[in-house]
N, CA, C and O atoms as a GROMACS GRO file, in nm:
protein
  420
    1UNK      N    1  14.426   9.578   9.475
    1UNK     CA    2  14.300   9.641   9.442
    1UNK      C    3  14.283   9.766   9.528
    1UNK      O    4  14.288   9.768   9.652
    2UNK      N    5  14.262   9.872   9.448
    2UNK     CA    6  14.203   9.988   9.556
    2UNK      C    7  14.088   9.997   9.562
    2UNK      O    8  13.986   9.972   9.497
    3UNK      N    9  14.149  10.072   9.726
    3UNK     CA   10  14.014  10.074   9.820
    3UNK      C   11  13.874  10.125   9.806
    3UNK      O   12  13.869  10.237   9.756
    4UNK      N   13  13.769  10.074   9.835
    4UNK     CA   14  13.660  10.234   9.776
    4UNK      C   15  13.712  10.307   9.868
    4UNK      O   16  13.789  10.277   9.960
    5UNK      N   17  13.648  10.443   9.826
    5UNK     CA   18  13.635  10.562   9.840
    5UNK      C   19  13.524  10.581  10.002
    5UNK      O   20  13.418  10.538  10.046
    6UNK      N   21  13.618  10.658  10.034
    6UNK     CA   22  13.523  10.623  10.184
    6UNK      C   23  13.478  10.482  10.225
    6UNK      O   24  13.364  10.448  10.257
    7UNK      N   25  13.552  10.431  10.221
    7UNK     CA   26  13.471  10.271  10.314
    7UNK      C   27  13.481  10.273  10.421
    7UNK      O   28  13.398  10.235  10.504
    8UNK      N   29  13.609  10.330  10.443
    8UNK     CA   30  13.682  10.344  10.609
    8UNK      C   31  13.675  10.465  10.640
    8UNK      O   32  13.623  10.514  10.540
    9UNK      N   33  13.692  10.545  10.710
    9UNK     CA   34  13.709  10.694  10.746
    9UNK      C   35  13.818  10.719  10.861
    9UNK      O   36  13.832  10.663  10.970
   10UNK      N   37  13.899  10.836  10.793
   10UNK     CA   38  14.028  10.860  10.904
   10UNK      C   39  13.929  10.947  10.992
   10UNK      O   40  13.819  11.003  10.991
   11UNK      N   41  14.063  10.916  11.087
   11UNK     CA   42  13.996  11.044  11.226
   11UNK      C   43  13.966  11.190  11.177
   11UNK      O   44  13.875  11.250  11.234
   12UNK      N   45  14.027  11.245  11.087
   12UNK     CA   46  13.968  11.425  11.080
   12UNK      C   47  13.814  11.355  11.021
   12UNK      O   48  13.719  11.358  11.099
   13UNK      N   49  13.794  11.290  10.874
   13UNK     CA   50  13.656  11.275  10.818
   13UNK      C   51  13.565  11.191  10.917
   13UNK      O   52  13.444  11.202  10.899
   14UNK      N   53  13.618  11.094  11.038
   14UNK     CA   54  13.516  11.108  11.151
   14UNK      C   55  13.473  11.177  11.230
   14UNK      O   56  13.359  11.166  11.274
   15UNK      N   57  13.569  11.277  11.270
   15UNK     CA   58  13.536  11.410  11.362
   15UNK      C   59  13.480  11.529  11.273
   15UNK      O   60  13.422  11.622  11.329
   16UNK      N   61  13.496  11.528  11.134
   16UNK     CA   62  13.400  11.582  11.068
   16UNK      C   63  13.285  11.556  11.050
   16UNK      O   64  13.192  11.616  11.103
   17UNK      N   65  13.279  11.490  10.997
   17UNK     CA   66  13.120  11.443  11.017
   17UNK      C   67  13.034  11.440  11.154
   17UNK      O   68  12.914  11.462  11.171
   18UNK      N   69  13.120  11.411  11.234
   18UNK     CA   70  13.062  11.415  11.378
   18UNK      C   71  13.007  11.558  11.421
   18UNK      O   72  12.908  11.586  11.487
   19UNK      N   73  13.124  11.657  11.349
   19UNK     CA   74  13.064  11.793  11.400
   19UNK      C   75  12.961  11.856  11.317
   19UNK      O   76  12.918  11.967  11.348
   20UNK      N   77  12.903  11.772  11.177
   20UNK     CA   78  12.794  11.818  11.104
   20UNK      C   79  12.709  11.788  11.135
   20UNK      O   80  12.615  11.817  11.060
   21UNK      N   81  12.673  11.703  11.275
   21UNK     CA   82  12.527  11.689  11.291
   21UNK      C   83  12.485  11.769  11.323
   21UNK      O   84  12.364  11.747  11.326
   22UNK      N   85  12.505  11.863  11.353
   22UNK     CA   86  12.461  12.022  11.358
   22UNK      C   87  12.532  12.114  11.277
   22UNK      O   88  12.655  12.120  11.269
   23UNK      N   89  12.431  12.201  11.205
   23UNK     CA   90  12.474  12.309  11.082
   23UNK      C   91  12.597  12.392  11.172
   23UNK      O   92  12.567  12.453  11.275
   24UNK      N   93  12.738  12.384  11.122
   24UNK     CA   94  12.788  12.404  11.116
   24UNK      C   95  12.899  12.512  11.024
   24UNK      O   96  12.871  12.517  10.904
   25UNK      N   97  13.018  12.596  11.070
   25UNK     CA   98  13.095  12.678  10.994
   25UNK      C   99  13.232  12.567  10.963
   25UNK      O  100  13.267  12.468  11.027
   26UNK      N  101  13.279  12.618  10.861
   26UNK     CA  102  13.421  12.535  10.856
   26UNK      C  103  13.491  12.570  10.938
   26UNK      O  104  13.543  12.474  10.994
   27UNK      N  105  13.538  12.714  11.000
   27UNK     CA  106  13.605  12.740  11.090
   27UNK      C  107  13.600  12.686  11.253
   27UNK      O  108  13.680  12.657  11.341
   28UNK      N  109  13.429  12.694  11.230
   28UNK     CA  110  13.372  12.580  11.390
   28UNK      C  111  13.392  12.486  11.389
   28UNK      O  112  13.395  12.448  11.506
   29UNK      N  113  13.418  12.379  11.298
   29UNK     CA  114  13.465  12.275  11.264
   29UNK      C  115  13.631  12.222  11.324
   29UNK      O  116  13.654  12.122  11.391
   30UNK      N  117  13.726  12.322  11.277
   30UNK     CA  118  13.848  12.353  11.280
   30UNK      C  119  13.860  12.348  11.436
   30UNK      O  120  13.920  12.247  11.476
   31UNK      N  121  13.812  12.446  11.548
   31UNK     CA  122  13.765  12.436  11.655
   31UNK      C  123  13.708  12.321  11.689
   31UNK      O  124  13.778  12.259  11.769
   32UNK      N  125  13.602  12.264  11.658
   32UNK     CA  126  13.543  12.182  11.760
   32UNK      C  127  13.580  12.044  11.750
   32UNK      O  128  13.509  11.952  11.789
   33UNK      N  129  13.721  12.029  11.685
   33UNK     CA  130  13.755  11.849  11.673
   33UNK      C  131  13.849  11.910  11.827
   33UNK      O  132  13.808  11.893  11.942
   34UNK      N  133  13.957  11.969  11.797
   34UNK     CA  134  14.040  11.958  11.898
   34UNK      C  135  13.955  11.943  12.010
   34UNK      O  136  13.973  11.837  12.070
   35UNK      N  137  13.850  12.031  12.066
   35UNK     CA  138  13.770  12.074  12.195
   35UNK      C  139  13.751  11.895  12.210
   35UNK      O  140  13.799  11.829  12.303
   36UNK      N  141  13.668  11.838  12.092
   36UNK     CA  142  13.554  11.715  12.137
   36UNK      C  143  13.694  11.655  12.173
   36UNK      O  144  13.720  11.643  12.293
   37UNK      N  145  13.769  11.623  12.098
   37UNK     CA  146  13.928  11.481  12.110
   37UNK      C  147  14.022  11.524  12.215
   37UNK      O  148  14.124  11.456  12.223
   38UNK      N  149  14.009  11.629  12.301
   38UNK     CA  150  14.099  11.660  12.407
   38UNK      C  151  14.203  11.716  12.325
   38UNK      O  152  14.285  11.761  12.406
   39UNK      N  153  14.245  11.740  12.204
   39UNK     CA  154  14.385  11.796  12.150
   39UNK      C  155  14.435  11.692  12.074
   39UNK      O  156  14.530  11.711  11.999
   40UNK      N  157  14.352  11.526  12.091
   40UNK     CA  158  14.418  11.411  12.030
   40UNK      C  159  14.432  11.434  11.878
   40UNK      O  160  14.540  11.447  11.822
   41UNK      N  161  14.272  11.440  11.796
   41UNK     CA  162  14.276  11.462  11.663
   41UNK      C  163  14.294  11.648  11.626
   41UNK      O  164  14.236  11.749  11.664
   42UNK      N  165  14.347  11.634  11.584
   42UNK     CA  166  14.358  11.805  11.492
   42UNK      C  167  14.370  11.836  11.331
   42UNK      O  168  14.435  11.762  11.258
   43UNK      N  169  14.302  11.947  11.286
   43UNK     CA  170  14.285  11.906  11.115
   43UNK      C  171  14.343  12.037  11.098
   43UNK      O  172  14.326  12.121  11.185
   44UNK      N  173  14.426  12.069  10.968
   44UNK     CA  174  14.427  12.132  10.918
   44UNK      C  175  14.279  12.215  10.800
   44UNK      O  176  14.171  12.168  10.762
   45UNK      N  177  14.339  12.335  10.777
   45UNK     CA  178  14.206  12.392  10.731
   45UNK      C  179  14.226  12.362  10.597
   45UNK      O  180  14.120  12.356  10.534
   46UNK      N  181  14.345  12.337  10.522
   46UNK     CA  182  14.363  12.226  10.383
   46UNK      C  183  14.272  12.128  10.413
   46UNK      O  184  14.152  12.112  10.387
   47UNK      N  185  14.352  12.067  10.471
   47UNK     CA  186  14.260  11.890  10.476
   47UNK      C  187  14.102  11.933  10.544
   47UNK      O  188  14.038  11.830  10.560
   48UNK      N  189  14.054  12.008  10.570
   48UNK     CA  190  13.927  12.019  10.615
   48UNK      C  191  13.841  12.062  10.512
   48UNK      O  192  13.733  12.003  10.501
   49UNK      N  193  13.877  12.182  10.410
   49UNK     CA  194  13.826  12.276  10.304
   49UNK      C  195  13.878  12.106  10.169
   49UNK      O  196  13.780  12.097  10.097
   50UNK      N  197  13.933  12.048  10.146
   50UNK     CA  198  13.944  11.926  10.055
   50UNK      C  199  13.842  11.860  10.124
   50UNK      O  200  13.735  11.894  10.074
   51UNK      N  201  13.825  11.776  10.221
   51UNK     CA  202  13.713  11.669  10.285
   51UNK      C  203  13.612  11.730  10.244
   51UNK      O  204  13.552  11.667  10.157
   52UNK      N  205  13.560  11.848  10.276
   52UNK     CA  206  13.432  11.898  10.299
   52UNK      C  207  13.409  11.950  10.089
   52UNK      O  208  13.291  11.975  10.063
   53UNK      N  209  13.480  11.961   9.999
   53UNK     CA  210  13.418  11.931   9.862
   53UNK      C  211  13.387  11.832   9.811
   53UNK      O  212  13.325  11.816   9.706
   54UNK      N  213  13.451  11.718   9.918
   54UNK     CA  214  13.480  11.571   9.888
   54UNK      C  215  13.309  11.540   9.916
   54UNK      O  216  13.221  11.518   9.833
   55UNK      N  217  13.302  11.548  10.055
   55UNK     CA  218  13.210  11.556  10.132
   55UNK      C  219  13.045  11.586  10.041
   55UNK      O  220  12.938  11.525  10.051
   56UNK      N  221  13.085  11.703   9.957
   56UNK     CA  222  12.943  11.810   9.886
   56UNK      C  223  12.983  11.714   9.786
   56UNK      O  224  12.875  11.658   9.767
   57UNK      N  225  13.063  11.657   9.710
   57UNK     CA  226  13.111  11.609   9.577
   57UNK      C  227  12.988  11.451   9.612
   57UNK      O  228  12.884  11.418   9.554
   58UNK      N  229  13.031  11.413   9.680
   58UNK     CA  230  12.972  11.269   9.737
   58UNK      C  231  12.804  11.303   9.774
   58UNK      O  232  12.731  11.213   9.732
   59UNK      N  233  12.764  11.363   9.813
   59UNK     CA  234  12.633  11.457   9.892
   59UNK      C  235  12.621  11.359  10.004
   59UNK      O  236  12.521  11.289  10.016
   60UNK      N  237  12.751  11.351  10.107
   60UNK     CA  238  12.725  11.370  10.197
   60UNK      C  239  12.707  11.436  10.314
   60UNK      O  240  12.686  11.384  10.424
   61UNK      N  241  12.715  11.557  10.286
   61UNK     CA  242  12.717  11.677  10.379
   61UNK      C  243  12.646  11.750  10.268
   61UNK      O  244  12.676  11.725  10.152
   62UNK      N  245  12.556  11.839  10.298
   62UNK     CA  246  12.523  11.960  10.226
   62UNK      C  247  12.565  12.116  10.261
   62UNK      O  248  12.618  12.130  10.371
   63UNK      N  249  12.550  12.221  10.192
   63UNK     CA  250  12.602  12.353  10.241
   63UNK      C  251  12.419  12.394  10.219
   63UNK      O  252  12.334  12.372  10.133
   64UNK      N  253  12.426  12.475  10.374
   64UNK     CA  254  12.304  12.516  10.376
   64UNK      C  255  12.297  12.653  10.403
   64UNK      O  256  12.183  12.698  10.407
   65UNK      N  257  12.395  12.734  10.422
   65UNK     CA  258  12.440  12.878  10.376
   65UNK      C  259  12.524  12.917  10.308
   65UNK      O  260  12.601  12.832  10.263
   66UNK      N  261  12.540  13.037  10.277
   66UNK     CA  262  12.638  13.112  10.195
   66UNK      C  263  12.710  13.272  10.299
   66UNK      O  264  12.610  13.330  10.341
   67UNK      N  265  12.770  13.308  10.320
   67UNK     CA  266  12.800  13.459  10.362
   67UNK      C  267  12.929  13.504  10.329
   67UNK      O  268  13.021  13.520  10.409
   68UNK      N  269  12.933  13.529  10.170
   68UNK     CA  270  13.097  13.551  10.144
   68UNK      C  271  13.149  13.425  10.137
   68UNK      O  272  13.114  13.318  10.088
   69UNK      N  273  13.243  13.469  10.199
   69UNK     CA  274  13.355  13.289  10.208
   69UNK      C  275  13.260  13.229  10.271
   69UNK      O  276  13.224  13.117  10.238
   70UNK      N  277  13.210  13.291  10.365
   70UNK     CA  278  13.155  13.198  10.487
   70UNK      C  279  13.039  13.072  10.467
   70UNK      O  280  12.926  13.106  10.434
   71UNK      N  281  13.059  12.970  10.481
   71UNK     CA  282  12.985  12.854  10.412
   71UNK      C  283  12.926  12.776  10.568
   71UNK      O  284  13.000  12.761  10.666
   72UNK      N  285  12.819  12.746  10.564
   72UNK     CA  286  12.781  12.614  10.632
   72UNK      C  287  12.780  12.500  10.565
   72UNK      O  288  12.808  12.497  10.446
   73UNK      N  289  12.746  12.390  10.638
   73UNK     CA  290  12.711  12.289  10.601
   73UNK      C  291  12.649  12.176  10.748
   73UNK      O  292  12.699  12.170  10.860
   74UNK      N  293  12.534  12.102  10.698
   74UNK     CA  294  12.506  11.996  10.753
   74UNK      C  295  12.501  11.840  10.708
   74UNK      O  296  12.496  11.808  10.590
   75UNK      N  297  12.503  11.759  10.799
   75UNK     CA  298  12.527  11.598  10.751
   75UNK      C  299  12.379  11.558  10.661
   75UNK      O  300  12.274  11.592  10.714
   76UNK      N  301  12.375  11.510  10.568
   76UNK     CA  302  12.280  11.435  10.494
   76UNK      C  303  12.236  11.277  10.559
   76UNK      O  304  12.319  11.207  10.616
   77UNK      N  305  12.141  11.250  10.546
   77UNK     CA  306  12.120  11.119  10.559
   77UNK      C  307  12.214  11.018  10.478
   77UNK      O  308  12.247  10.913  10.533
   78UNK      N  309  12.253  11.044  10.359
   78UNK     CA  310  12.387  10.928  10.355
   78UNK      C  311  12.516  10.963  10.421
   78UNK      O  312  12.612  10.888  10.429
   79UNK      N  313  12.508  11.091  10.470
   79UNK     CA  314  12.652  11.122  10.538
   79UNK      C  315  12.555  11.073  10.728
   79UNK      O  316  12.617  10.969  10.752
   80UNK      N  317  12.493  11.084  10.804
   80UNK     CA  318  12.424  10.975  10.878
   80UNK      C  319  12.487  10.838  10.883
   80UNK      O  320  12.571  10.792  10.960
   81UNK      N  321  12.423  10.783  10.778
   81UNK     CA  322  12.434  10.617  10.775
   81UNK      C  323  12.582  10.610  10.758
   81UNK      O  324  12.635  10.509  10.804
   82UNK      N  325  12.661  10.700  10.699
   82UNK     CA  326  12.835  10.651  10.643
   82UNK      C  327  12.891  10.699  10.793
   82UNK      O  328  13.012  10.677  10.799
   83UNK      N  329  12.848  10.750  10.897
   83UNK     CA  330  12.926  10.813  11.022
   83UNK      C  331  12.844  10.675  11.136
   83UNK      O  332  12.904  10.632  11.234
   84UNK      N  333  12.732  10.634  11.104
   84UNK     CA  334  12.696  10.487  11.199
   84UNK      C  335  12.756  10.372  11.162
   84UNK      O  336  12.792  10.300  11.256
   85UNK      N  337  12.786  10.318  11.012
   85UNK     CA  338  12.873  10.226  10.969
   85UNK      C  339  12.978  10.273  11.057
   85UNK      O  340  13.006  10.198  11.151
   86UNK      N  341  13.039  10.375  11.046
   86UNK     CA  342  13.184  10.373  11.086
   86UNK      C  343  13.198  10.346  11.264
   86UNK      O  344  13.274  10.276  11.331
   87UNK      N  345  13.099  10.426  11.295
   87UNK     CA  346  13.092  10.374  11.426
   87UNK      C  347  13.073  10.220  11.466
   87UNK      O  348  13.133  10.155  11.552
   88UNK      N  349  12.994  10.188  11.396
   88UNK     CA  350  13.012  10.023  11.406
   88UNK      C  351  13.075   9.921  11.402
   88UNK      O  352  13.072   9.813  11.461
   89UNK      N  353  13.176  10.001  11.270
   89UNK     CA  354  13.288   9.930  11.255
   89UNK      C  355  13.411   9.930  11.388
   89UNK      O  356  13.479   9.833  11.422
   90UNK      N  357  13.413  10.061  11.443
   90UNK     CA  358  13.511  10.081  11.532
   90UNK      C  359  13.445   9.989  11.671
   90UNK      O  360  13.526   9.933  11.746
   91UNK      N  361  13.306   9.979  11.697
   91UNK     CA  362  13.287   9.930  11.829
   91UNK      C  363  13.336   9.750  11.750
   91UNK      O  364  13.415   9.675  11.808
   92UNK      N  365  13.280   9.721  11.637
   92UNK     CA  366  13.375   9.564  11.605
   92UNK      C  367  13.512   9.540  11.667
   92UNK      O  368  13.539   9.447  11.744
   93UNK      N  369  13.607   9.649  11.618
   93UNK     CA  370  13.736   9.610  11.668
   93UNK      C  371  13.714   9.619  11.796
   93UNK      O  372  13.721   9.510  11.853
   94UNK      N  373  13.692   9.701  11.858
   94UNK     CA  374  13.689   9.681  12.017
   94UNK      C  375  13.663   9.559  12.061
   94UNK      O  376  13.748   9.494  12.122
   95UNK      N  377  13.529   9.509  12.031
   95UNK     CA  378  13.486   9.375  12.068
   95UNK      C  379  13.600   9.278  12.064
   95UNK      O  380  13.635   9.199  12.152
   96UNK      N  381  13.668   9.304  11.904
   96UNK     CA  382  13.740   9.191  11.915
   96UNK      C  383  13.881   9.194  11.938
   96UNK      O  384  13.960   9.100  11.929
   97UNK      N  385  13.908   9.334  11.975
   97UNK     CA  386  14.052   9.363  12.095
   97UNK      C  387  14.014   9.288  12.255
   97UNK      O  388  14.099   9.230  12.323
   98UNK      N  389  13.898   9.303  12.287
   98UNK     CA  390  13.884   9.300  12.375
   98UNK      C  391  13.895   9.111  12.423
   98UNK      O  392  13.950   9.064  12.522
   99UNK      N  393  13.815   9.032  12.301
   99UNK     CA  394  13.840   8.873  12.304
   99UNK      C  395  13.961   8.848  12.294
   99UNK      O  396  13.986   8.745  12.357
  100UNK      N  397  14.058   8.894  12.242
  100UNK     CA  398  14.116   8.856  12.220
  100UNK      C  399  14.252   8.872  12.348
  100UNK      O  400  14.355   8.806  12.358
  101UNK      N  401  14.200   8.986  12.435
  101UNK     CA  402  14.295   8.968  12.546
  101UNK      C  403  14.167   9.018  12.645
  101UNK      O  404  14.154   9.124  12.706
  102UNK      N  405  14.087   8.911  12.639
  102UNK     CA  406  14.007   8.867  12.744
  102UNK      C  407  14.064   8.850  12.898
  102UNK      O  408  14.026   8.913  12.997
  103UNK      N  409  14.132   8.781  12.894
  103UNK     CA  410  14.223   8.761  13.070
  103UNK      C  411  14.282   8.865  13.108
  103UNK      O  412  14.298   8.869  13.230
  104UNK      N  413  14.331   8.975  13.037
  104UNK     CA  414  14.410   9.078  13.032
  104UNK      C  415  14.359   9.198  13.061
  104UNK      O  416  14.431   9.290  13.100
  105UNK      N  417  14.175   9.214  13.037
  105UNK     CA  418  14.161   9.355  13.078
  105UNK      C  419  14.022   9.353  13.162
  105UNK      O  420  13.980   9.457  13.212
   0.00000   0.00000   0.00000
């Protein structure tokens, strides 16, 4: 069975979203995953310019300027609640990395 559509979120569409809680450029975007992840996560401006129609396609992000190419966008309240699920989900595994080698850390 396939998966829904966004249930889970990879690291670029979490560090995206992360950087739309404030109106944002795509190019600032591009910039500010590496800065926040130390160099860990990095996106291409393909996979960033696809997420982010995905993103407007879904209305979870909106575009709240225009300048030429130049586009903003900010997080919507269902793009909100889909970036706290995910967070939630990730502090779960922790919890239960963590029971599970309880003696160990």
């Amino acid at each position: 069975m396939a998966r829904a559509k966004f249930q889970t979120l990879t690291e670029q569409m979490f560090y995206t979203l992360l950087c739309l809680k404030d109106e944002c450029y795509g190019m600032d975007i591009l910039n500010k995953i590496p800065n926040m992840t130390n160099n860990h996560v990095n996106i291409g401006s393909g996979t960033l310019y696809t997420l982010l129609k995905q993103f407007l396609d879904e209305n979870i992000i909106k575009q709240t300027k225009a300048e030429g190419r130049k586009q903003s966008y900010i997080l919507t309240q269902k793009g909100k609640e889909m970036l706290d699920k995910e967070y939630k989900r990730i502090l779960a595994q922790i919890t239960d990395y963590k029971r599970a080698f309880k003696s160990e850390i």
